[in-house]
C-alpha positions as CSV (number, residue, x, y, z in Angstrom):
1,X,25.5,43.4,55.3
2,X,29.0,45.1,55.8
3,X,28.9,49.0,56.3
4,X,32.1,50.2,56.4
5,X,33.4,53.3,58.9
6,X,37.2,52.6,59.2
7,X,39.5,51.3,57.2
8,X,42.3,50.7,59.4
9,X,42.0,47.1,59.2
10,X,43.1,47.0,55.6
11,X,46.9,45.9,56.3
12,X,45.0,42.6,58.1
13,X,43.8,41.9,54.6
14,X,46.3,43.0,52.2
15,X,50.5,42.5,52.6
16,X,51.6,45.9,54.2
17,X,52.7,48.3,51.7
18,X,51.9,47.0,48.7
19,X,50.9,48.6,45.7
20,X,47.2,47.3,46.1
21,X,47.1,47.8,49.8
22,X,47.8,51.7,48.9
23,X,45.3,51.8,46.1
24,X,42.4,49.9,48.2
25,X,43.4,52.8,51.2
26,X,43.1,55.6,48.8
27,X,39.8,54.2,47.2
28,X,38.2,54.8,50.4
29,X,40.1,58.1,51.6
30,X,39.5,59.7,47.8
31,X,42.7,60.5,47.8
32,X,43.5,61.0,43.9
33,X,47.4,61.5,45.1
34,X,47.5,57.8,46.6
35,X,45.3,56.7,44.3
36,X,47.2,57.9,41.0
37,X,50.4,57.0,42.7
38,X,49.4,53.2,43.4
39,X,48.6,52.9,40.3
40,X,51.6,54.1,38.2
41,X,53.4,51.9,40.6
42,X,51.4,48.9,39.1
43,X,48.1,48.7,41.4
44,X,45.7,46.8,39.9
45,X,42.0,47.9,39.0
46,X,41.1,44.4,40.2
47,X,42.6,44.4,43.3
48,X,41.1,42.5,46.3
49,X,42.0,42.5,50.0
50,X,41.5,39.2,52.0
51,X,37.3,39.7,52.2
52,X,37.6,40.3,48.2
53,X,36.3,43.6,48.4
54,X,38.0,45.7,44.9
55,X,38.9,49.3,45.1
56,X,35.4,49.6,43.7
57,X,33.5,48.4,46.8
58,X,35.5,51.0,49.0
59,X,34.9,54.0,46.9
60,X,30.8,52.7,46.7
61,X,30.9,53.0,50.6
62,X,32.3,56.1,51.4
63,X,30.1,57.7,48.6
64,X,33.1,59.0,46.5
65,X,31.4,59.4,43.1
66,X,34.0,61.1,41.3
67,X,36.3,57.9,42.0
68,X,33.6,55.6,41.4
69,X,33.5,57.1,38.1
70,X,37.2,57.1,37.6
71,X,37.2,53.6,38.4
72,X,34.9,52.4,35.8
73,X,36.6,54.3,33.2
74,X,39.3,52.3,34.5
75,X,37.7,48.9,33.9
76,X,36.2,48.3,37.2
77,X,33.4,45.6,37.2
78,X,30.1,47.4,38.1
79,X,29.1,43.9,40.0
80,X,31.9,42.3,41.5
81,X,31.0,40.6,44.6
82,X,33.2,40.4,47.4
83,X,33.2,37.0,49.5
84,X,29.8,37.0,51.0
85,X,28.1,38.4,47.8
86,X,28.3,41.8,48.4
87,X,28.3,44.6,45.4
88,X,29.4,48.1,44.9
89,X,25.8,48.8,44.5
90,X,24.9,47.2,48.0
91,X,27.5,49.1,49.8
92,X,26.3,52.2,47.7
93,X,22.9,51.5,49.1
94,X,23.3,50.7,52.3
95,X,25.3,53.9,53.5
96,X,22.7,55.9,51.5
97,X,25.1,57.2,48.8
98,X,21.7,57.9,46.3
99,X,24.4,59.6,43.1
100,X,26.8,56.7,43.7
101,X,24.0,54.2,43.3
102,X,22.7,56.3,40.5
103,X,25.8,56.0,38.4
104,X,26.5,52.5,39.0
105,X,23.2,51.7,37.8
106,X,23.8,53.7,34.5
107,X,27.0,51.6,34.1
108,X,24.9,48.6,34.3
109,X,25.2,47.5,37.9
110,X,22.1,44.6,38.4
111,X,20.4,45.2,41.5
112,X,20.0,42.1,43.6
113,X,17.4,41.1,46.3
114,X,19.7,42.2,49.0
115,X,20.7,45.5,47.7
116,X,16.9,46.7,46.8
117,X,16.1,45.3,50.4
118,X,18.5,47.3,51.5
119,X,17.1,50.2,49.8
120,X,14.1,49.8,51.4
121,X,15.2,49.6,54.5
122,X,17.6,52.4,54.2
123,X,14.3,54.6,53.0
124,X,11.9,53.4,55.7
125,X,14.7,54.4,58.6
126,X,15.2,58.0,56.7
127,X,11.1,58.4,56.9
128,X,10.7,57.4,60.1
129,X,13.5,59.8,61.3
130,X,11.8,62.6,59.5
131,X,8.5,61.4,61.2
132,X,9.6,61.4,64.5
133,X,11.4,65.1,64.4
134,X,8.1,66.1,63.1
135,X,6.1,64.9,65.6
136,X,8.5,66.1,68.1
137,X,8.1,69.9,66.3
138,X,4.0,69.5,66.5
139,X,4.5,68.2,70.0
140,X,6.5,71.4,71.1
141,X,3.9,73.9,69.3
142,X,1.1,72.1,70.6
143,X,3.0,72.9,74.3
144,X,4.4,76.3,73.8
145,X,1.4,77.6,71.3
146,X,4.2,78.9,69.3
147,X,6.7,77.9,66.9
C-alpha cells in the first residue's frame, strides 16, 4: 500500500502547471490559497494525476480533515479508487489519520479488506511501540530503584 511523504513527484504525473496539478499540490500541502485559487481557475473536484489518485486521496494522507471535509462538500467520491485500488479511507488508515478516517466513514466511505487490514496493522505497530517504551521504563526502575 502507498504511504505518501512527498509530493514532489506530482509534475511526473500531471502536465506542469496546470489547474489540476495546482489543486492535487495544495490538497496535500492544505493550502486553502492554492487550493481556492485552482479551483476558480477551473480545477476539477475529480481530478486525477497519472496513478489516479483525486485531490481526495492527498488530503486523506496527509490527515487534513478540514480539506477532506471541504472536499466532500465539494462532490468528492468518498471511495474513489486510484489505479491499484486504493481509497481515501486506506490512505486515511494507513498513515494513522483516526478523525480523517472517522469522517469519511460518516460520509459513507465502505471499508474494504485492505483498509481494515490496514487498521489492524496500523494498531498492533502503535501497541507494540507503547509496549516496548513500557518495558524499557520498568526495565530502568527495576535498575535504578527509582523512577
Amino acid at each position: 500500500m502507498l504511504v505518501w511523504s512527498d509530493p514532489a513527484p506530482l509534475s511526473n504525473w500531471c502536465p506542469r502547471d496546470s489547474v489540476d496539478e495546482q489543486l492535487l499540490a495544495s490538497s496535500w500541502a492544505g493550502d486553502d490559497r492554492q487550493f481556492d485559487g485552482a479551483l476558480r481557475r477551473g480545477a476539477s473536484i475529480a481530478a486525477r494525476d497519472a496513478t489516479g489518485s483525486t485531490p481526495l486521496h492527498y488530503a486523506a494522507s496527509s490527515g487534513d480533515a478540514h480539506l477532506v471535509r471541504r472536499l466532500i462538500a465539494l462532490g468528492a467520491q468518498v471511495d474513489a479508487a486510484d489505479n491499484g485500488g486504493v481509497t481515501p479511507l486506506m490512505h486515511a488508515t494507513t498513515n494513522d489519520h483516526a478523525h480523517v478516517i472517522e469522517i469519511l466513514l460518516r460520509q459513507g466511505a465502505q471499508p474494504t479488506d485492505d483498509a481494515l487490514n490496514a487498521a489492524i496493522d496500523t494498531m498492533a505497530e502503535h501497541a507494540e511501540r507503547v509496549l516496548r517504551a513500557w518495558r524499557g521504563e520498568m526495565r530502568m526502575i527495576a535498575e535504578n530503584g527509582e523512577r
